[in-house]
C-alpha positions as CSV (number, residue, x, y, z in Angstrom):
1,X,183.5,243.6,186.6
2,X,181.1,245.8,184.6
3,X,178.9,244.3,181.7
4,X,176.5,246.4,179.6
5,X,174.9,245.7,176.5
6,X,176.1,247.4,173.4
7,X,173.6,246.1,170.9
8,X,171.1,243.0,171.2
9,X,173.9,240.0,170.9
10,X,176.7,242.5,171.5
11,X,178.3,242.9,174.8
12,X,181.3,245.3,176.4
13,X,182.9,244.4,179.6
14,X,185.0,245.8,182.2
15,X,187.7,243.7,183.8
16,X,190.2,244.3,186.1
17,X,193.1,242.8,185.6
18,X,192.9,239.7,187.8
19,X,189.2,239.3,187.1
20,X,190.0,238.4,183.2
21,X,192.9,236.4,184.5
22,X,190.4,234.1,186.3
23,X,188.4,233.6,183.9
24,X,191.0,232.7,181.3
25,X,192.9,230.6,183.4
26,X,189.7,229.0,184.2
27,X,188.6,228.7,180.5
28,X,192.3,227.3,179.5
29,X,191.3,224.5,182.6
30,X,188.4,223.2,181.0
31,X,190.0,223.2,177.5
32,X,192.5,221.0,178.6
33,X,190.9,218.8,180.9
34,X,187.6,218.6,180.6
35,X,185.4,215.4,181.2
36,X,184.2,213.4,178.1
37,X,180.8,214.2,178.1
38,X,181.8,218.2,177.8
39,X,180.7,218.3,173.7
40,X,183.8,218.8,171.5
41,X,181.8,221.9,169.6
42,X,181.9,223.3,173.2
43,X,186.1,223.0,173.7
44,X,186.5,224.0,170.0
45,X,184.5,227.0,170.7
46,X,186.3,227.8,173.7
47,X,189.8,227.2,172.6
48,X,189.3,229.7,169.3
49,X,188.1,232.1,171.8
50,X,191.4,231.3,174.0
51,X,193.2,231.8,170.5
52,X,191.7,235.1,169.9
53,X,192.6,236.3,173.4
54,X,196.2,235.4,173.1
55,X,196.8,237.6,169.9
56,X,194.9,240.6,171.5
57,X,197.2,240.1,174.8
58,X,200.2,240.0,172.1
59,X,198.8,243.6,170.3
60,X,198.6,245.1,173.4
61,X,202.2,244.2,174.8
62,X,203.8,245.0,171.6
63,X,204.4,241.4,170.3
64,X,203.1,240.3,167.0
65,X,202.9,236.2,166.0
């Protein structure tokens, strides 16, 4: 994994393949079962970046909706 900073708030990574896969997998975990006193902001958050993520996976293979 590579991080560098683009811009102040703005940040371009590197992933391999199974790197991003971790962490999504890891994300999609905590959206659907994370303990009660994880804030709903937090999982809203998290699942509209999940959301955003699908679609670019789906651009990228080819598949739209």
């Amino acid at each position: 994994m590579e991080l560098e900073r683009v811009r102040p708030m703005v940040l371009r990574g590197t992933f391999h393949a199974y790197e991003l896969a971790a962490l999504t997998a890891a994300a999609r975990f905590v959206v659907e079962s994370a303990p009660a006193e994880v804030p709903k902001e937090s999982l809203d958050q998290l699942a509209q970046l999940l959301s955003e993520y699908d679609q670019q996976v789906r651009r990228l293979s080819g598949r739209q909706g």
